[in-house]
N, C-alpha and C positions, 0 to 999 in steps of 0.2 A: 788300340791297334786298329790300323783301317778295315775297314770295310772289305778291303780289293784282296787282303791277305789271310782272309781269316779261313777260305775253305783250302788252300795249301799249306796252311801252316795246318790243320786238321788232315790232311789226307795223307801227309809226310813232314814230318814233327824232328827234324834231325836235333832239337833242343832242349834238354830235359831242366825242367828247375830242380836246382840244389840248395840246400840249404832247411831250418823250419821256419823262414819266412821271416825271423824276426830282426834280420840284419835291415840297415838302412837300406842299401843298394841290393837286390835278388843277383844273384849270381847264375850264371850258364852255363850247361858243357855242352859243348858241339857234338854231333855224331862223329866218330874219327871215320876219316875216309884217307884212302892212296892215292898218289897222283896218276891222273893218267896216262896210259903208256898205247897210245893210238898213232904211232911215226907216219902212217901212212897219211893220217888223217890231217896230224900237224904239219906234216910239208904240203899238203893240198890247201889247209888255211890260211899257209904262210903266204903262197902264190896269190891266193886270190885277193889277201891284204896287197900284197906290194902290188897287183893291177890296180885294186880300187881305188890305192892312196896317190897311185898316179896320175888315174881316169877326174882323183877328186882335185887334184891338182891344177888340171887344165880346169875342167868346168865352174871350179869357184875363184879361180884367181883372181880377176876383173872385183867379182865382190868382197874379196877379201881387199883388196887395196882398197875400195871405197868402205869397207868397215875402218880398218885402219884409220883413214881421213877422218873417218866422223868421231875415234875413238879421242885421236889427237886435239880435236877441236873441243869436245866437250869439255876435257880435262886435261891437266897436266902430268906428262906422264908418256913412256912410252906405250905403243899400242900391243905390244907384243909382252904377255908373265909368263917366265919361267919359272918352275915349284919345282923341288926336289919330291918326288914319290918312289916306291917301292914297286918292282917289277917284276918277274917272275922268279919263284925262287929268292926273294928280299933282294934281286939285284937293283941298287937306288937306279935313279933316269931323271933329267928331267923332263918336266912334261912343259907343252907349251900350252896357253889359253891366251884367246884377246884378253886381254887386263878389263876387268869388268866395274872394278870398283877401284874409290882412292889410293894413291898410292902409300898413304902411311894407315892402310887399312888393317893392319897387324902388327900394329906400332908397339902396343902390350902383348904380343904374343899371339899364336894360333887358336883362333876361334871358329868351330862351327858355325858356317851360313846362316840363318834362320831366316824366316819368310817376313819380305818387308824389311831386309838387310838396311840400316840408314849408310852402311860401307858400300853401298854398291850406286853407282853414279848413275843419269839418265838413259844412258846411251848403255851402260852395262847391263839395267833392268832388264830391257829389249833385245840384246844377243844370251840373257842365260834364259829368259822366256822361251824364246827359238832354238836353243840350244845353237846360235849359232856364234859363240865364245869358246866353242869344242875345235873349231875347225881347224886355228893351227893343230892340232894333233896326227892329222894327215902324217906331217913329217915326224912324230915318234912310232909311225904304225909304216912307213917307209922305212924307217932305219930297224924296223923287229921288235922294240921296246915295248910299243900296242897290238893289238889287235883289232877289227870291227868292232868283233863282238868277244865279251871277256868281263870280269868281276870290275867294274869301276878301281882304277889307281886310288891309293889312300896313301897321305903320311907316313912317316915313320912314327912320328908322335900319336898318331891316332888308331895307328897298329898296336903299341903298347898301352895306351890307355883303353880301348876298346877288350884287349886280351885281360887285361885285371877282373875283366866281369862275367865277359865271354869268354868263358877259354876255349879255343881251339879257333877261334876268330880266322888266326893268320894261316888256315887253310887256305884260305884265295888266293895267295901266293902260292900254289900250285900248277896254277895256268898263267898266261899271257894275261894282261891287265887289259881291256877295251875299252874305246871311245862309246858304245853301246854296253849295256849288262843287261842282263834276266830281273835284277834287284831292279833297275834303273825301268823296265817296262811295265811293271809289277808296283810301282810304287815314290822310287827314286829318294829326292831329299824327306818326304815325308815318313820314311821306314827310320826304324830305331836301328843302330848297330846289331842288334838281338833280333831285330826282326829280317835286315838287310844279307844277315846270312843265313835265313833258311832260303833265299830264291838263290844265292853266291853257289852252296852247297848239292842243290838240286841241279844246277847247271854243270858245274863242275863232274858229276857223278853221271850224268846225262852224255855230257860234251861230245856231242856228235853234230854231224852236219842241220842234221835233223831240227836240233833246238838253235843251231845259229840261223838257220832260217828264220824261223817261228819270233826270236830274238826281234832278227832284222826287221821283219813283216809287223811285227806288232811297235817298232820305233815309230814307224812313222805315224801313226794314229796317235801315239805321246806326244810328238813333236807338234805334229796339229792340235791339239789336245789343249799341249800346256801346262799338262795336269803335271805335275809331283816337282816343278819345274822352282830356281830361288835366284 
């Protein structure tokens, strides 16, 4: 477990181990939590999504076309992937990302990122380092489907595989899914599914103005960072 997670997984532990250890894989159950019911707060989140996704519109368009170009040229392939993910509530969407790696990068089936991906092209290494392969998502947090900030989108596949182990996983579907997460500051591709929902879970129970600040403010020192980044 890192290092970065070890004193909030101790100070609030929503994960109890089950089992007497002797299975292959250790099993989880989630704290159960409610969704929550903050209208005032979710129509104020919603606003200040649909300005910023428009405010991010104007200010990265210019670099978004010349990502695009450099995407095109690297590789073959359109510059723009579309993935089916799971939204609030299990409503599917899809999500948009600059196409970061080959296109028959899932030829065999949906695989887990890992660090030093040989699927991810030169030009892809460099927008997921930057996180700046996020960007089309503007237009899923335009249309409601995202948020800023919110539990990272996942699979449906990786919804049910992730629940086999962890049950109650698919709590995150409670909230709006984000281009930023609490997991994603806290850690990101280097958290385990088991690990990735005790910050999911903390934020969700939290979900006030308060921790989407704190959220946001602490993105940018990850982005600068680098850190938890594939």
């Amino acid at each position: 477990m890192p290092n970065n997670i070890k004193k909030p997984f101790r100070r609030r532990p929503p994960i109890l181990v089950q089992g007497d250890g002797k299975n292959i894989r250790t099993e989880y159950s989630v704290e159960t939590i409610h969704p929550p019911h903050k209208s005032l707060f979710c129509t104020m989140k919603r606003l200040i999504d649909l300005v910023s996704s428009l405010l991010g519109f104007i200010v990265f368009f210019i670099p978004m076309l010349i990502i695009a170009l450099c995407i095109r040229i690297d590789s073959p392939g359109k510059a723009i992937y579309k993935q089916e993910r799971l939204g609030k509530n299990g409503k599917p969407f899809m999500l948009y990302k600059f196409r970061s790696m080959w296109i028959d990068a899932e030829a065999n089936g949906a695989v887990w990122a890992s660090e030093n991906d040989e699927r991810i092209t030169r030009v892809g290494k460099f927008l997921r380092h930057t996180r700046m392969d996020e960007l089309p998502q503007l237009w899923n947090i335009f249309l409601g489907q995202m948020s800023i900030v919110g539990p990272r989108p996942e699979r449906s596949f990786f919804y049910d595989q992730f629940e086999e182990y962890v049950h109650g996983f698919k709590q995150r579907l409670y909230v709006t899914p984000g281009l930023t997460g609490w997991a994603q500051v806290n850690g990101g591709y280097d958290l385990l599914p088991e690990e990735k929902i005790i910050f999911d879970i903390e934020y969700i129970k939290e979900f006030s103005f308060c921790m989407d600040i704190k959220c946001f403010y602490k993105t940018f020192f990850v982005v600068f960072s680098r850190k938890g980044a594939r």
